[in-house]
N, C-alpha and C positions, 0 to 999 in steps of 0.2 A: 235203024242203026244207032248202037249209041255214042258217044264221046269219052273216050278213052282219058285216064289223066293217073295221076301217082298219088295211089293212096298211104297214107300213115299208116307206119306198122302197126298192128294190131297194139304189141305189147305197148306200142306208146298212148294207146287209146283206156288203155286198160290197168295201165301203172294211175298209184295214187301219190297223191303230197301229199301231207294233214301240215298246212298252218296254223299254228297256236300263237293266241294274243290274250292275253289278263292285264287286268288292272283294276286300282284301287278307285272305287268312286267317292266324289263329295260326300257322299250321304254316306259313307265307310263300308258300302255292300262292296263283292267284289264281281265286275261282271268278266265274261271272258268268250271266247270263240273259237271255233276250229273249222276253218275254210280247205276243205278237200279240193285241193284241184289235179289234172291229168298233167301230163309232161309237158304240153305244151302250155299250161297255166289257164287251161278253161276250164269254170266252176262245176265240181259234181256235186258238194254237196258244204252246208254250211248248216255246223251244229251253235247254238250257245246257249247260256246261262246265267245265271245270277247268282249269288249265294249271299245270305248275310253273315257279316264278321261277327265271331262270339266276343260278348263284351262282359267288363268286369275288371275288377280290384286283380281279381288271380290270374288274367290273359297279359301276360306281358306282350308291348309290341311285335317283336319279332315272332312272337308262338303266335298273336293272333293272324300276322301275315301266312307264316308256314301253312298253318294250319285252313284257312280259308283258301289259298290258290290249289292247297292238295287237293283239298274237297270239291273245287271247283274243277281243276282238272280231270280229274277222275271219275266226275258226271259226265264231262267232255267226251271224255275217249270210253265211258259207255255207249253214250249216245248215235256214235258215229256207225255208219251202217258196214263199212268196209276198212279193213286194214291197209293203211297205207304202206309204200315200201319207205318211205324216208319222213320220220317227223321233224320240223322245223319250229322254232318258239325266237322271238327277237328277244334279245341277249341283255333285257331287264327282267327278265320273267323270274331271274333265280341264279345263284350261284348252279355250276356243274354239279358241284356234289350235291346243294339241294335236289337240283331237278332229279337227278340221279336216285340218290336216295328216299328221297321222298314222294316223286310221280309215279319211279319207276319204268316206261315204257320198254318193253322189248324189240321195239325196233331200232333203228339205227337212227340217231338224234341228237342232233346239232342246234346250237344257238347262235343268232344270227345278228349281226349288225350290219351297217352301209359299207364295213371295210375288211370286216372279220367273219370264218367261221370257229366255232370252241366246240369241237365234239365232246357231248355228255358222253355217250357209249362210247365204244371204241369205232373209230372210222370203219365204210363199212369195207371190207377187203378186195382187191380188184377181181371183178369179173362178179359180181354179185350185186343185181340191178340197181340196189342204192346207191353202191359206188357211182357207176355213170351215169345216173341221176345227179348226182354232187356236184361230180364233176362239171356236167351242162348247165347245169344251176349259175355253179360261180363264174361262167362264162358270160352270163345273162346279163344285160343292165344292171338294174335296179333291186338288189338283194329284198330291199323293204317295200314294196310296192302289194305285194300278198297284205301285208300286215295294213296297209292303207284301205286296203278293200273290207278288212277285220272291221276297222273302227267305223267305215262308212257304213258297214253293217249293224254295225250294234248301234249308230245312231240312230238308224231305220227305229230298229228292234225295240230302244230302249231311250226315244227321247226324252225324257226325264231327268235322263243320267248327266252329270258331267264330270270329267275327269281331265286331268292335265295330260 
């Protein structure tokens, strides 16, 4: 006989997050990460990368930033084996309209701080499983704690690196 108990709904087993974290290293590369976790915030999968910033007389700052997080994102969310329902990035990663404009992603994605969400897209509409992902999210403790597991990651990954 066995022991009966209440299992998590499928779809919560089977929903994705993609957390996104970038940043500028000492060494001017830019490394960054995208930690997949399920609904209840257990790891499925964690992509990252490195890129180095183009340098030169003709890279003004600002274009070599733009330019280096695009490139780096966009390995990102190559890399990543499944589409998630809701992207999330902490809320240094880029203005809205950069992220916007320049990442692109088509799902629904939001920039995050310890007090604030800034939806890049447009929110996702009620009854459409990002929505109630969102929702439960900002219910949650600690908005930034995904982002803490990024960088502990990437110091695994890339101790060499330092960054502020």
């Amino acid at each position: 006989m066995s022991v009966l108990y209440r299992r998590p709904p499928a779809a919560v087993v089977q929903t994705a997050i993609a957390y996104l974290w970038a940043v500028k290293t000492d060494s001017g590369a830019y490394i960054g990460a995208i930690l997949m976790a399920d609904a209840l915030g257990r790891p499925i999968e964690f992509v990252h990368n490195r890129v180095e910033a183009p340098r030169g007389f003709l890279w003004p700052d600002d274009q070599v930033r733009a330019a280096s997080l695009t490139a780096l994102c966009h390995s990102l969310f190559d890399a990543c084996s499944r589409e998630p329902a809701l992207l999330l990035a902490s809320d240094d990663l880029g203005s809205p309209e950069f992220c916007r404009d320049s990442l692109g992603p088509t799902v629904p994605f939001a920039l995050v701080s310890s007090s604030d969400w800034v939806w890049v897209s447009r929110p996702p509409a009620p009854g459409i499983e990002a929505h109630g992902l969102a929702e439960e999210l900002r219910t949650r403790g600690d908005p930034m704690e995904p982002f803490r597991r990024i960088q502990a990651g990437l110091r695994e990954v890339y101790p060499g690196e330092r960054w502020e």
